[in-house]
N, C-alpha and C positions, 0 to 999 in steps of 0.2 A: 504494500500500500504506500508508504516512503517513497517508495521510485516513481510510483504511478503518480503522486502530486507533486512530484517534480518536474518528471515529463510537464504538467499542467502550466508550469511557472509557480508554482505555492511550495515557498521555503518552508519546511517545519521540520522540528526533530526527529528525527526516532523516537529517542524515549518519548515524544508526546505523542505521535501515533501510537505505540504500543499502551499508554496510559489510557488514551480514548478510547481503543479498543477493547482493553481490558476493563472499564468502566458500562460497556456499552454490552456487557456477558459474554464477549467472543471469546472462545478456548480456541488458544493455540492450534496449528494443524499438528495433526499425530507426523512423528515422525517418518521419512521415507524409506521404504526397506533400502540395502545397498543395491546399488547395478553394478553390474558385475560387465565388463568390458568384454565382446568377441576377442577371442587371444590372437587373432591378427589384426586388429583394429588398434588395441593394444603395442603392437609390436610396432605398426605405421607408426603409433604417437609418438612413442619412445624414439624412437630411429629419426623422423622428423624433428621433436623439441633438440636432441645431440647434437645437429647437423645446425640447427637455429643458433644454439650459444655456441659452438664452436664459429659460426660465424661470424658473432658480439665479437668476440674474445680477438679474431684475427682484423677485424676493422674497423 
């Protein structure tokens, strides 16, 4: 909700959106089970991010 009234243009805190919500009886969302990544989807990432900082690092 913080991001969405940003996008808007309306500055406000976190903490005061989570106050208002918490005010207004909203429970939390349950938390997300883990996703677990295809092991080659995985393996792209890995090989990609490497390939990314070794890049930083030589330029």
């Amino acid at each position: 909700m913080h991001e969405e009234l940003l996008v808007l243009g309306v500055k406000v805190a976190a903490s005061t959106v989570w106050e208002i919500v918490r005010d207004a009886g909203i429970d939390p969302a349950p938390k997300r089970a883990a996703t677990k990544l295809d092991p080659a989807l995985l393996a792209q990432l890995t090989t990609t991010a490497g390939e990314w900082a070794t890049a930083q690092r030589t330029s």
